[in-house]
TIVO-2410 file (N, C-alpha, C; in nm, 3 decimals):
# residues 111
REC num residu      c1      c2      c3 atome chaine
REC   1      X  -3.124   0.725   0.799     N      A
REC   1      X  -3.085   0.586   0.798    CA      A
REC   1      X  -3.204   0.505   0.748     C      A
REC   2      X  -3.178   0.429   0.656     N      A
REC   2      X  -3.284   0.370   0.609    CA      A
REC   2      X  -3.293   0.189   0.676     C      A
REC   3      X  -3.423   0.121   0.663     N      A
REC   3      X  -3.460   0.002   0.728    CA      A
REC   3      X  -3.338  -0.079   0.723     C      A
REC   4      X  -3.289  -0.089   0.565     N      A
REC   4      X  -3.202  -0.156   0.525    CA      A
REC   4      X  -3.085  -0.150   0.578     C      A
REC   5      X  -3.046  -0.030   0.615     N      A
REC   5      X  -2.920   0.003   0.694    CA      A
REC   5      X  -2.927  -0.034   0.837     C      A
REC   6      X  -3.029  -0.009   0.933     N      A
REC   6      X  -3.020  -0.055   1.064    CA      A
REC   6      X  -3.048  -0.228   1.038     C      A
REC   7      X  -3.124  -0.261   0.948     N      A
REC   7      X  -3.120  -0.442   0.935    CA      A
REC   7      X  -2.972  -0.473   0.964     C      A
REC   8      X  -2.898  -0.435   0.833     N      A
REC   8      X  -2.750  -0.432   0.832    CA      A
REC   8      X  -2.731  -0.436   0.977     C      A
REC   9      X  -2.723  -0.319   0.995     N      A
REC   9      X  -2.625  -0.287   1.146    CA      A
REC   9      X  -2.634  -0.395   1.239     C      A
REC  10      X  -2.767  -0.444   1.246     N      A
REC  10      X  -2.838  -0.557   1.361    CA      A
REC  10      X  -2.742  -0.662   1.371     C      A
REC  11      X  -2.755  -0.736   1.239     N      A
REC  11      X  -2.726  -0.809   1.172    CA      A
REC  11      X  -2.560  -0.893   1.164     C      A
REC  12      X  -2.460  -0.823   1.084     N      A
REC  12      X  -2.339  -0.769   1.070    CA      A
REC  12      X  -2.256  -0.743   1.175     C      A
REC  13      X  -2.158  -0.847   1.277     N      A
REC  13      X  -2.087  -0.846   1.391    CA      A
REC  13      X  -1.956  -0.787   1.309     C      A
REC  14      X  -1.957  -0.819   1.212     N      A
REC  14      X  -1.786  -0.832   1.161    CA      A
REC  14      X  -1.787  -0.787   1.008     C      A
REC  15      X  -1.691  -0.722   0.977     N      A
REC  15      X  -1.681  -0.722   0.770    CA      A
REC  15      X  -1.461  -0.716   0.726     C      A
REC  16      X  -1.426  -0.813   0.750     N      A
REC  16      X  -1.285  -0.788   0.732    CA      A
REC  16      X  -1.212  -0.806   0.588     C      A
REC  17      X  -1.123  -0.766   0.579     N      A
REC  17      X  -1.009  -0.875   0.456    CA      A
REC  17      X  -0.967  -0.954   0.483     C      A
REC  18      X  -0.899  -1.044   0.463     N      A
REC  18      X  -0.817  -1.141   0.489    CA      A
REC  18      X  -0.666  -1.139   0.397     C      A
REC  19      X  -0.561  -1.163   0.426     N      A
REC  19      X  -0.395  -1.142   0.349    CA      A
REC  19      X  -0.460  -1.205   0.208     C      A
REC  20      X  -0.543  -1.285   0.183     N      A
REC  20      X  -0.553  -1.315   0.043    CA      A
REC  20      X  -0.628  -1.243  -0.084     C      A
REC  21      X  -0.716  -1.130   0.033     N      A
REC  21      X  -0.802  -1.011  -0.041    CA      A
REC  21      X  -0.907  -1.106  -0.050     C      A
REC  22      X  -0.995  -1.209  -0.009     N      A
REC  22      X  -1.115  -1.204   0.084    CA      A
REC  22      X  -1.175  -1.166   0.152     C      A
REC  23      X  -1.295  -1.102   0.128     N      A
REC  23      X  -1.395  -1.006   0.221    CA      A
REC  23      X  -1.447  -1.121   0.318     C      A
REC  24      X  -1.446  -1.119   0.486     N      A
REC  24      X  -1.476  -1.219   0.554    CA      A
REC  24      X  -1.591  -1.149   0.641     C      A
REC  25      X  -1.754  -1.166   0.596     N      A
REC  25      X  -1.859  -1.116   0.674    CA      A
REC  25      X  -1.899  -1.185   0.776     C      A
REC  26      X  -1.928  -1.177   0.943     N      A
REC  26      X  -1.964  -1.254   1.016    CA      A
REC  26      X  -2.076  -1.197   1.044     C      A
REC  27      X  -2.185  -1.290   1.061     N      A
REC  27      X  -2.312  -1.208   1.123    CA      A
REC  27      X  -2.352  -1.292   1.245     C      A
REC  28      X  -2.439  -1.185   1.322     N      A
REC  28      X  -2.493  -1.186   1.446    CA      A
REC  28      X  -2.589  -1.331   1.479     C      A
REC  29      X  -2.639  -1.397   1.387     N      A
REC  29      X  -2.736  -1.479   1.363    CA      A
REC  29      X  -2.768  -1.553   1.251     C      A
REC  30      X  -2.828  -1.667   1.214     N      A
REC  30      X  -2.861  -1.723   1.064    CA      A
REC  30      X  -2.959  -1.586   1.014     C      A
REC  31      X  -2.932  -1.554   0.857     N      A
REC  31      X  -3.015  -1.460   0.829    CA      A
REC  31      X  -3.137  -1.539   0.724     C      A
REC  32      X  -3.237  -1.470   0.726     N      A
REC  32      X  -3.390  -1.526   0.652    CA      A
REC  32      X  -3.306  -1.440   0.481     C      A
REC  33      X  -3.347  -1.480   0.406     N      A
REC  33      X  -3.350  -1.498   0.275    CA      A
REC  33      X  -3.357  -1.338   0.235     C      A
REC  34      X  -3.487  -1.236   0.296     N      A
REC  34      X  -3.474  -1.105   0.282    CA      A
REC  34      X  -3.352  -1.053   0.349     C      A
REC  35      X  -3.282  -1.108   0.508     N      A
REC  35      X  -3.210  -0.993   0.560    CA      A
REC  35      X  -3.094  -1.059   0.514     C      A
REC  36      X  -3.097  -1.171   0.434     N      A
REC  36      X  -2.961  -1.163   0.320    CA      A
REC  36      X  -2.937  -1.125   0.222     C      A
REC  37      X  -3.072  -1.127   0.147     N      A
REC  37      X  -3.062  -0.996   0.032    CA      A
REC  37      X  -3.043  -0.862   0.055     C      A
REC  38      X  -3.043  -0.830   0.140     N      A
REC  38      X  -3.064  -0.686   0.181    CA      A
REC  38      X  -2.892  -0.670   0.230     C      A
REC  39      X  -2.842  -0.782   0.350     N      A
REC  39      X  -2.659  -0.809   0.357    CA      A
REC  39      X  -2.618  -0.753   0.244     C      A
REC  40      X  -2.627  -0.824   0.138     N      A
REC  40      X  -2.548  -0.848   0.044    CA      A
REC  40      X  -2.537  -0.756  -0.026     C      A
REC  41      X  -2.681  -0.649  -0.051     N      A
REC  41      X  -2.664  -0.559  -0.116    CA      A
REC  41      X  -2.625  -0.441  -0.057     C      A
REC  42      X  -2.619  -0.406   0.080     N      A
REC  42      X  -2.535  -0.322   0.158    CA      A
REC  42      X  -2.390  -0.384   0.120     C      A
REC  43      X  -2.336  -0.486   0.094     N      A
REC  43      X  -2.250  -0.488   0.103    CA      A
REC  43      X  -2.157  -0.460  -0.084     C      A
REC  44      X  -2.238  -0.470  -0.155     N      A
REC  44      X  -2.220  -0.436  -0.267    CA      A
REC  44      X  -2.209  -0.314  -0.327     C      A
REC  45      X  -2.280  -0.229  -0.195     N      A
REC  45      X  -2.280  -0.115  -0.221    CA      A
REC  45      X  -2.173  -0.001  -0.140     C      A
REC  46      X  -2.123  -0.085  -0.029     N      A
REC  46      X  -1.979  -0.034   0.016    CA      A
REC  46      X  -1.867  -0.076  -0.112     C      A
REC  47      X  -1.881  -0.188  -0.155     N      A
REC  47      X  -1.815  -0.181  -0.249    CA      A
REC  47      X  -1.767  -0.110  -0.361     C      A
REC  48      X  -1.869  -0.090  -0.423     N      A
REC  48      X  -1.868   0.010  -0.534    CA      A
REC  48      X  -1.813   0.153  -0.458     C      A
REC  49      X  -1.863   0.190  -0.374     N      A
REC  49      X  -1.793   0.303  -0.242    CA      A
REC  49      X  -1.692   0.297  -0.269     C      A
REC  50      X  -1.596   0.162  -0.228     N      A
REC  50      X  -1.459   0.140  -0.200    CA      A
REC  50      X  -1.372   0.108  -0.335     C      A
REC  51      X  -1.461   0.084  -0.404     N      A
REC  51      X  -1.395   0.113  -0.593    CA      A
REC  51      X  -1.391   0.245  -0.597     C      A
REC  52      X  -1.472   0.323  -0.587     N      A
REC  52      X  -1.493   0.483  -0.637    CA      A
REC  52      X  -1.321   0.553  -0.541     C      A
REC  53      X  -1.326   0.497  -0.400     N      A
REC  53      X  -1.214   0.584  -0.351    CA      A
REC  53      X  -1.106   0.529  -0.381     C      A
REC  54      X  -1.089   0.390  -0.422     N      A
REC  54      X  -0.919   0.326  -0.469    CA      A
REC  54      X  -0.916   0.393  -0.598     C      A
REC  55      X  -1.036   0.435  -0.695     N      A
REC  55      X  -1.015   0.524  -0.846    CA      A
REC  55      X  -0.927   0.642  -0.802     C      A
REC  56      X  -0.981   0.710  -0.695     N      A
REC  56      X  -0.896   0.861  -0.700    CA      A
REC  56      X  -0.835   0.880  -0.620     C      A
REC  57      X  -0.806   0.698  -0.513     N      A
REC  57      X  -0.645   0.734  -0.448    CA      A
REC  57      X  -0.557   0.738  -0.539     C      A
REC  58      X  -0.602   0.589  -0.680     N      A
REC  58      X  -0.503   0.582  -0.778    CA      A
REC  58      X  -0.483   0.679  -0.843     C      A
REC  59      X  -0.534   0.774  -0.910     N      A
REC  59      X  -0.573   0.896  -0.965    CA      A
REC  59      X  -0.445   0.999  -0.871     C      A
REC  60      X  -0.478   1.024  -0.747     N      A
REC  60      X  -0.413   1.104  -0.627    CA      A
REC  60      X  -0.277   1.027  -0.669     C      A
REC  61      X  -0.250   0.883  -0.688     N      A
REC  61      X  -0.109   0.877  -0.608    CA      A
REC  61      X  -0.038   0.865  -0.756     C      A
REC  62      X  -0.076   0.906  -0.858     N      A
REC  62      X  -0.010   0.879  -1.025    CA      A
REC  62      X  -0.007   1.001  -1.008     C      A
REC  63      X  -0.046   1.087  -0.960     N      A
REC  63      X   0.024   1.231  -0.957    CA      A
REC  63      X   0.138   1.304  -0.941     C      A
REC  64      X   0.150   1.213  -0.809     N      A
REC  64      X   0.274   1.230  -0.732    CA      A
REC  64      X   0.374   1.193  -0.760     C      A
REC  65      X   0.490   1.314  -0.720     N      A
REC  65      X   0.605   1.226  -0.818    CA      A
REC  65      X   0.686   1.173  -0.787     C      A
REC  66      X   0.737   1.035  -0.844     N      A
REC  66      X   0.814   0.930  -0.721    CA      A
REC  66      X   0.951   1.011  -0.712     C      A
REC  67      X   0.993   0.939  -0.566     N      A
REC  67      X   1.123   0.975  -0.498    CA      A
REC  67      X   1.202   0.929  -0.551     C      A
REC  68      X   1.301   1.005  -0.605     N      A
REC  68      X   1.425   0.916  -0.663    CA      A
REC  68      X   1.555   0.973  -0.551     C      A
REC  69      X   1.604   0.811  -0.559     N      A
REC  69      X   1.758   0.857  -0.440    CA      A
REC  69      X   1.889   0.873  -0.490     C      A
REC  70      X   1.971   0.843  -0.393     N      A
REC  70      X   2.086   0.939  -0.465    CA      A
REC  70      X   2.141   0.800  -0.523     C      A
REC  71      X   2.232   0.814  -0.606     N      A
REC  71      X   2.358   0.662  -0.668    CA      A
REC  71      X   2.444   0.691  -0.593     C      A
REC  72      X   2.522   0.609  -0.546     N      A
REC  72      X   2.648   0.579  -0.515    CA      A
REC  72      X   2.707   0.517  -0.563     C      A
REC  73      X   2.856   0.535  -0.580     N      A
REC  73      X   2.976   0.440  -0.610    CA      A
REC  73      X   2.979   0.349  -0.489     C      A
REC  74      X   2.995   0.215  -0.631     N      A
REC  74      X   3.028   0.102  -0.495    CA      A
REC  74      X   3.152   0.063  -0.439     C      A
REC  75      X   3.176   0.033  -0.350     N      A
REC  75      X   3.300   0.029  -0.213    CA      A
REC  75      X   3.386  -0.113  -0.326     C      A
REC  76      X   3.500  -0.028  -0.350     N      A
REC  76      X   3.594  -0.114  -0.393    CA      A
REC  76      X   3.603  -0.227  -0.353     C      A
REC  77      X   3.644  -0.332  -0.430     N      A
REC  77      X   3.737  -0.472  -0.332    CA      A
REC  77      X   3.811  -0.442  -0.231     C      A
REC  78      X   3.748  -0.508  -0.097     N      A
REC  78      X   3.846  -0.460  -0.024    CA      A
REC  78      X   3.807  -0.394   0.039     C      A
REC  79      X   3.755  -0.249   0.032     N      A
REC  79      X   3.647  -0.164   0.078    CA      A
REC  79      X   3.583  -0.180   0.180     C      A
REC  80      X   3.517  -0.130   0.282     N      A
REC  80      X   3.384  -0.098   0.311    CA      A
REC  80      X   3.307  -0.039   0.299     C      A
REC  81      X   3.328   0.101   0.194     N      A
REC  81      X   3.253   0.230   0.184    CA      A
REC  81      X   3.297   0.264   0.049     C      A
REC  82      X   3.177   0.360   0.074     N      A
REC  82      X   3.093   0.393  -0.100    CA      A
REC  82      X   3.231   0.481  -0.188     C      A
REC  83      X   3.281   0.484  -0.263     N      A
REC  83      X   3.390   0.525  -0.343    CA      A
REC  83      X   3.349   0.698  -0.359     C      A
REC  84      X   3.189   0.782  -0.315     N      A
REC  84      X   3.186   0.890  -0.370    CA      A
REC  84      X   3.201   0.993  -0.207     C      A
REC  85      X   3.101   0.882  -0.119     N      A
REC  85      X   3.127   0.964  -0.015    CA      A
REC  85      X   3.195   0.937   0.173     C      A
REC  86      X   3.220   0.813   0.121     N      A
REC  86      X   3.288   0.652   0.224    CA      A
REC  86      X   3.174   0.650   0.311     C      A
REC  87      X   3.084   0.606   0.287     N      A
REC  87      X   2.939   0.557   0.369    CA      A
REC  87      X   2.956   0.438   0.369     C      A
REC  88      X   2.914   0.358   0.450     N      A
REC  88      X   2.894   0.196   0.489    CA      A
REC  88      X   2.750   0.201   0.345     C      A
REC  89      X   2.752   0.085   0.262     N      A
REC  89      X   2.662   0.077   0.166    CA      A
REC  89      X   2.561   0.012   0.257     C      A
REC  90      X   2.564  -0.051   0.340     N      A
REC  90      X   2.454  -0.138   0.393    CA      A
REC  90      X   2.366  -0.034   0.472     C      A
REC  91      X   2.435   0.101   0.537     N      A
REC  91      X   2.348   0.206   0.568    CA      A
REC  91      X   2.326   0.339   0.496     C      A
REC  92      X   2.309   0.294   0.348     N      A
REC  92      X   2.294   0.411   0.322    CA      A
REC  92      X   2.101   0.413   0.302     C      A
REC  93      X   2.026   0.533   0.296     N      A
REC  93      X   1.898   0.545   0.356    CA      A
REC  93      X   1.836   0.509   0.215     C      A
REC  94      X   1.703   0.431   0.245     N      A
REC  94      X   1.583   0.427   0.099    CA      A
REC  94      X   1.580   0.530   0.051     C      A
REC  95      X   1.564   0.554  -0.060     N      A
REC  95      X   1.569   0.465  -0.166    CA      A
REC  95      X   1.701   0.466  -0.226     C      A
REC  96      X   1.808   0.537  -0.212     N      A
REC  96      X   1.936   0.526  -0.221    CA      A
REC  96      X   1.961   0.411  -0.301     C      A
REC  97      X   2.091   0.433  -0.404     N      A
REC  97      X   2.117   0.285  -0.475    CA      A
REC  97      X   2.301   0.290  -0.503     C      A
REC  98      X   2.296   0.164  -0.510     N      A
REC  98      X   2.520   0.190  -0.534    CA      A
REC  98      X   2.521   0.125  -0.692     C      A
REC  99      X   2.627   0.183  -0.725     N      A
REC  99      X   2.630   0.144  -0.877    CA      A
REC  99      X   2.796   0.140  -0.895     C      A
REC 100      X   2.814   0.017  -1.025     N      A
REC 100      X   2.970  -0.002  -1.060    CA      A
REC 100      X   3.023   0.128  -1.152     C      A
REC 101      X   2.884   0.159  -1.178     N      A
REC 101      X   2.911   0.303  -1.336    CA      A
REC 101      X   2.962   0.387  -1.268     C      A
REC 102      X   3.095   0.437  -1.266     N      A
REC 102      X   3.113   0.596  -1.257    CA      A
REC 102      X   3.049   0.706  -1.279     C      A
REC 103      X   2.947   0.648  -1.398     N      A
REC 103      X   2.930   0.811  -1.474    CA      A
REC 103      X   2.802   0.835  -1.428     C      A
REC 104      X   2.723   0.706  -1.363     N      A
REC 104      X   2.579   0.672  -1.326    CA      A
REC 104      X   2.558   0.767  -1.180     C      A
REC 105      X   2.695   0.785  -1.130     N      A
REC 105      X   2.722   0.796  -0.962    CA      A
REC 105      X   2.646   0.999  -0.930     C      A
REC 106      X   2.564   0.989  -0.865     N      A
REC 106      X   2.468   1.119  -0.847    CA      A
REC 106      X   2.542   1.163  -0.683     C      A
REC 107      X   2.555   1.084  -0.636     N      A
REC 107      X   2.615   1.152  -0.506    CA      A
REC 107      X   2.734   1.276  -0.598     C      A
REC 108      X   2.694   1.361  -0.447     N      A
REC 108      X   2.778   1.527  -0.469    CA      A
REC 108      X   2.871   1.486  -0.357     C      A
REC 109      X   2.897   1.410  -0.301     N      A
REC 109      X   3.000   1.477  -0.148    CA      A
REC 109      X   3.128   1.347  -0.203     C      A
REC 110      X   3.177   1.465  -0.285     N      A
REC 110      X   3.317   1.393  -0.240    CA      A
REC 110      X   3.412   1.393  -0.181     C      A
REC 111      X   3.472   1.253  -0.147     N      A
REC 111      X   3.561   1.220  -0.050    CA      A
REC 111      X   3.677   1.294  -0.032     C      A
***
């Protein structure tokens, strides 16, 4: 652990986000001019940290291959249920989708 890091630690009550993606640092005390240069650059340097791991979550999660759900036929006029397998459309599960196309319709269980 280096000086700079236990300064930090001393220092540093709080390090949050905020819903607007504002980094919100609270510290322990007014800091002198060095143990804010020294803040700031600990904190610049989690940063770059936290760039390096959002690179190869993004990296990790473009890998993966998205979920696709089933189509359904949509519930006639009149209706309450799906034309392929009579499911209530309002419960059918994510990512699931209802469609007017016949030919679009991927559900297997027919009625």
């Amino acid at each position: 652990m280096t000086e700079i890091t236990r300064t930090v630690e001393q220092l540093v009550a709080d390090v949050d986000v905020d819903d607007d993606g504002y980094v919100c640092v609270t510290v322990t005390q007014p800091l002198t001019v060095d143990e804010a240069r020294d803040v700031a650059h600990a904190i610049l340097q989690a940063a770059g940290e936290g760039e390096r791991y959002l690179a190869e979550e993004g990296t990790a999660a473009a890998a993966v291959e998205p979920i696709v759900g089933i189509v359904h036929g949509v519930a006639l006029i009149g209706y309450t249920s799906t034309t392929c397998c009579g499911r209530d459309p309002f419960a059918l599960p994510a990512p699931d989708t209802i469609t007017a196309d016949d030919a679009a319709v991927t559900c297997r269980k027919a009625r």
